[in-house]
C-alpha positions in Angstrom: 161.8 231.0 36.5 164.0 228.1 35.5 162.6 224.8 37.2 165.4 224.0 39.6 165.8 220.4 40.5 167.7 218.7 43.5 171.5 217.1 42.1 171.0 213.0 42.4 173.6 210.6 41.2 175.9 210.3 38.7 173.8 209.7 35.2 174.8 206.4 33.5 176.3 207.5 30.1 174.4 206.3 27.0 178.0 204.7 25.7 178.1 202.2 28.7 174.7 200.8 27.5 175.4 197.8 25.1 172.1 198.0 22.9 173.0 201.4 22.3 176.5 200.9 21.7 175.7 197.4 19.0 173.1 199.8 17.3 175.2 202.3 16.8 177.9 200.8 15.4 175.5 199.1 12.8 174.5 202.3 11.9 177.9 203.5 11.2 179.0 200.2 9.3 176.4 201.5 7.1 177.5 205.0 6.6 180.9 203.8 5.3 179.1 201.8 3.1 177.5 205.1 1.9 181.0 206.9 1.9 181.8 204.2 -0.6 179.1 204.8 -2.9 179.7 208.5 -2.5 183.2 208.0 -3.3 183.1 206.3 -6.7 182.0 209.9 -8.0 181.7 212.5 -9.2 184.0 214.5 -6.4 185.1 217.9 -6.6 187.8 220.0 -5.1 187.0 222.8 -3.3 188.9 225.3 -1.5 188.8 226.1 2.1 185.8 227.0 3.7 186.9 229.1 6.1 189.6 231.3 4.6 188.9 230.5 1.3 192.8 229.5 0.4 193.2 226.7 -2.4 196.9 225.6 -0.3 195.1 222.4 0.8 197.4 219.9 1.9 196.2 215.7 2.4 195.2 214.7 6.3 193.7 211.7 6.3 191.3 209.4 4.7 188.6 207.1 6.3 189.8 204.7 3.5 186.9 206.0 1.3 186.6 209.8 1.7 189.6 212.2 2.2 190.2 215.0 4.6 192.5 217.8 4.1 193.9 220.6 5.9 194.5 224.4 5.1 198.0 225.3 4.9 197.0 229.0 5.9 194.1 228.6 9.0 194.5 225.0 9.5 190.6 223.9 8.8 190.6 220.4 8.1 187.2 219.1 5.8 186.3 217.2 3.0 188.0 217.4 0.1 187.3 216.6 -3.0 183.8 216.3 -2.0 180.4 215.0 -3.4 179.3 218.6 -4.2 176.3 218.8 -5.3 174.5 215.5 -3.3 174.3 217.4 0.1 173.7 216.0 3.5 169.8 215.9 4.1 168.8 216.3 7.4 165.1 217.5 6.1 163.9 213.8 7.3 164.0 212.2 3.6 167.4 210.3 4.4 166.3 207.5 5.7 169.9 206.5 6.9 170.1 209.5 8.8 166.8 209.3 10.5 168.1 206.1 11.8 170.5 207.5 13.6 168.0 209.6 15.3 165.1 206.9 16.1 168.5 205.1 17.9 169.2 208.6 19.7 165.6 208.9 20.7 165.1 205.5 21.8 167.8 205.2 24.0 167.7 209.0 25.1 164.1 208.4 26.9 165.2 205.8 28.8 167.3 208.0 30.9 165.0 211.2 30.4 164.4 211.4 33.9 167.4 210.7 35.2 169.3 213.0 32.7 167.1 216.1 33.8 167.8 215.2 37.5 171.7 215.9 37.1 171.1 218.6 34.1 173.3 220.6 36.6 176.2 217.6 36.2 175.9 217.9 32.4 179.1 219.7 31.0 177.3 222.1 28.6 174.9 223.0 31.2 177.8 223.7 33.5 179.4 225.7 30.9 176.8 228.0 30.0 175.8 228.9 33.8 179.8 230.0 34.2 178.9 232.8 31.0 175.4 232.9 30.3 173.0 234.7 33.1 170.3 232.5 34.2 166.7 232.7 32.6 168.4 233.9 29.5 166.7 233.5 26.3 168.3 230.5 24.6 168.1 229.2 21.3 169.5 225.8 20.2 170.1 225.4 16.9 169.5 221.9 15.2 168.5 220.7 18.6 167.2 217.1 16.7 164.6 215.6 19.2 165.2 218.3 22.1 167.4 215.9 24.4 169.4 219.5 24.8 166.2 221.4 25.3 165.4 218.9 28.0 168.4 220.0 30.1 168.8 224.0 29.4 165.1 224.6 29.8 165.7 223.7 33.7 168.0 227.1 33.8 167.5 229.0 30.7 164.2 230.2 28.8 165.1 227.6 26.1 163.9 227.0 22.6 164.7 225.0 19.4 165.4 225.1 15.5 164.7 222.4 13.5 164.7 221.4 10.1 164.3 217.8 10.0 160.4 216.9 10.6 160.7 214.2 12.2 162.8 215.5 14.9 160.9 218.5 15.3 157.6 216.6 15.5 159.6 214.3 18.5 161.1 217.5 20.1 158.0 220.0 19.7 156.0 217.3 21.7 158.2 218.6 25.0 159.3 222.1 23.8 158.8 225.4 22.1 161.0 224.7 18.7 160.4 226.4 15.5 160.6 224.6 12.3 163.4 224.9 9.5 166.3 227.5 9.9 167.1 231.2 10.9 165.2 232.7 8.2 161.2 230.2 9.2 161.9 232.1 12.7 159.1 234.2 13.9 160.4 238.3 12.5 161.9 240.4 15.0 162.9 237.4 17.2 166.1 237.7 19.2 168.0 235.5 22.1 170.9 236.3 24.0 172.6 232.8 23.6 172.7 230.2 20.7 173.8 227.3 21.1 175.8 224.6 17.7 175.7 221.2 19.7 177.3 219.2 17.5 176.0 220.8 14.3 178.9 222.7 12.6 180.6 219.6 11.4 177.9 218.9 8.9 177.5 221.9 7.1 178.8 222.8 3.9 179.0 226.4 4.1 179.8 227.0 7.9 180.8 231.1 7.5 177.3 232.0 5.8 175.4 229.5 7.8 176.9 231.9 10.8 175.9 235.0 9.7 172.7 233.4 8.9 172.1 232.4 12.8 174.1 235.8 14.0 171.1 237.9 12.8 169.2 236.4 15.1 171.4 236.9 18.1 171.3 240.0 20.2 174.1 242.4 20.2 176.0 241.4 23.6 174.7 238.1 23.3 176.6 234.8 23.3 177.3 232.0 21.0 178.5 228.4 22.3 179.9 226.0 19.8 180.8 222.3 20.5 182.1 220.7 17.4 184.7 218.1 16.8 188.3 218.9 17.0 190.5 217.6 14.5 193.7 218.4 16.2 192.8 216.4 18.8 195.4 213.2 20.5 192.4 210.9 19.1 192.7 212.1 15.9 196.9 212.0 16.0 196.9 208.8 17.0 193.7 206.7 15.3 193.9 209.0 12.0 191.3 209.0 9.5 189.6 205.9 11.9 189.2 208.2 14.4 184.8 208.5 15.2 184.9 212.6 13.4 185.7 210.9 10.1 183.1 207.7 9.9 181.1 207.6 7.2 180.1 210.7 5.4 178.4 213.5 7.2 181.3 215.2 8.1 182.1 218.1 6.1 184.0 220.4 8.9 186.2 219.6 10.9 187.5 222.3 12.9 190.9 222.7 14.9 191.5 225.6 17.6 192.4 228.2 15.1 190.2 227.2 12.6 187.4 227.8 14.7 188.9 231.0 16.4 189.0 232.5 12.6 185.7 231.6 11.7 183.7 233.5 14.3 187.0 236.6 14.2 185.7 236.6 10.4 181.9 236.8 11.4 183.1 239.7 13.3 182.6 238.0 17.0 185.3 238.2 19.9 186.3 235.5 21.0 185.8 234.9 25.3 187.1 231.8 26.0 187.9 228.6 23.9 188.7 225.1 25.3 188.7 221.1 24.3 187.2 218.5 26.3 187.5 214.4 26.4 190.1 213.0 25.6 188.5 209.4 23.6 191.4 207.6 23.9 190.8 204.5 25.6 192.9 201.3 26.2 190.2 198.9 25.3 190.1 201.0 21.6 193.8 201.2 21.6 194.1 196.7 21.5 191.3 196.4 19.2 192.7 199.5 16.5 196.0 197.4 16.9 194.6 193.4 16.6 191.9 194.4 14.2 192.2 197.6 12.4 190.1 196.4 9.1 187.1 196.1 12.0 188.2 199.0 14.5 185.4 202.0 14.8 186.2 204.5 17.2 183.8 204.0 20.9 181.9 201.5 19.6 184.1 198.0 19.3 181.7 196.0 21.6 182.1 192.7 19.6 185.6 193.0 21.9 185.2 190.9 24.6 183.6 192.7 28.3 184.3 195.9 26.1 181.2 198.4 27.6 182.6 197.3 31.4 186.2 197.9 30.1 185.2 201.5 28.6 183.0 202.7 32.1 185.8 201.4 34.2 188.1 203.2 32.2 186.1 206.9 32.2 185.7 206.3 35.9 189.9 206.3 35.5 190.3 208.9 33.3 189.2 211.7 35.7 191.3 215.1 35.3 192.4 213.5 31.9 189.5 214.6 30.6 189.0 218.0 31.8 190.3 221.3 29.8 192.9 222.1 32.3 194.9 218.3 31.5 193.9 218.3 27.7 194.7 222.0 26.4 193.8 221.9 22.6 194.1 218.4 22.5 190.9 217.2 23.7 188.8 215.5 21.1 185.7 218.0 21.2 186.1 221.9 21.0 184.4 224.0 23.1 184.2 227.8 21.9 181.9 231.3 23.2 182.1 234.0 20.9 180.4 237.5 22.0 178.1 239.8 19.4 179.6 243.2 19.0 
């Protein structure tokens, strides 16, 4: 059985610690550094990849990269793009694996506390409301298991991992496999998979799907939480808004973007929502005083900025729940059911 632990305090988010925050924001001053290397060529056009139109229309740019949108299922991604220099999260990008030893670091600090209130954690609370306890869970891309260290509590969790690095961190603490659906042990099934975070980096989200799907029980459950590009945040900061810093993200999916990608892996659809809303008053003055140095949640060279941005999420309350934000919150939420 699921260890069950007793509900303690409210956990201190990991964006109200300062270090974390400074670090973070170094870290993507240097992805848009990339994003300008990446963008003095060669780019290519490519059409959508999601419905496959060519009707792409011009979103926005994070003044180095540009986004656009599909005039026929409204996916929003990359484009022209660097083709044929992928992403690599196998552990040889240095820059990237950065951005996990800052995750790690600053992730065990509140280990213990974070598995105290795993019950307080939104996608644990989500998956309890659809996904029978003790299930058999696998999380896809689950980096150094901070996931794994929450589900694992309810579910009978493991992880998939292709960076080495990550999986070496993670497989200290939990059962995760190594590399992608296909280096899974044959014959293996779950009921539930979980994309935290993952979609919006891969290049080919419709066969990485089917991929993952075969490995899925029929009945069982997928949860997505990917960035949502129709989001207020996104209306109002543009292409400075945090889904489009640097240059990892390839995909970035709206409501019905989303809705068509699992309708044309042949899923149903059971319930599909957005959550925070990311716009905060303390981003809001710095985007207008300085928007040549404005990045999204992590402006902390603005004066008392971190005690600004947790006295504002204490504010914010029902402004970030799904009931306030509808489709506009700045993260979507999605559970699709196998056939």
């Amino acid at each position: 059985m699921p260890l069950q632990r007793p509900l303690g305090p409210e956990p201190m988010s990991v964006n109200h610690d300062e270090d974390y925050v400074v670090a973070l924001r170094a870290w993507i001053q240097a992805c848009m550094e990339r994003a300008a290397e990446l963008a003095r060529g060669p780019l290519e056009s490519r059409p959508c990849p999601v419905c496959t139109s060519t009707r792409i229309g011009q979103l926005v740019s994070n003044g180095h990269l540009t986004y656009g949108s599909c005039e026929v299922c409204g996916h929003v991604f990359m484009n022209p793009w660097y083709g044929q220099r992928p992403v690599d999260y196998s552990g040889q990008d240095e820059l990237m694996n950065r951005y996990f030893e800052i995750a790690q670091r600053f992730q065990t600090r509140s280990l213990g506390e974070r598995q105290v209130n795993a019950a307080s954690d939104r996608r644990i609370s989500y998956l309890r409301r659809h996904v029978e306890e003790g299930a058999r869970l696998l999380d896809v891309g689950c980096s150094t298991g901070d996931f794994l260290d929450l589900a694992i509590q309810y579910f009978d969790a493991e992880g998939l991992e292709p960076n080495e690095k990550t999986w070496a961190i993670a497989s200290q603490r939990h059962v995760v496999h190594h590399g992608y659906a296909e280096n899974l042990p044959e014959g293996k099934v779950y009921d539930v998979i979980t994309l935290n975070q993952i979609l919006y980096g891969i290049q080919d989200p419709a066969p990485f799907l089917q991929g993952i799907l075969s490995r899925l029980r029929p009945g069982g459950r997928l949860y997505i939480n990917t960035p949502n590009a129709d989001s207020w945040a996104v209306r109002l900061f543009g292409g400075q808004a945090n889904h489009f810093s640097g240059f990892s993200a390839l995909n970035v999916f709206t409501p019905s973007s989303l809705k068509r990608l699992g309708e044309n892996a042949g899923l149903r659809l059971v319930t599909l929502e957005t959550e925070w809303l990311d716009v905060y008053l303390p981003d809001l003055f710095e985007w207008l005083d300085n928007p040549s140095t404005f990045i999204h949640k992590r402006n902390v060279q603005r004066p008392d900025y971190i005690q600004d941005m947790k006295d504002q999420d204490g504010l914010l309350g029902k402004w970030n729940e799904p009931a306030f934000l509808k489709d506009r919150g700045n993260y979507l939420v999605a559970l699709f059911e196998k056939p």
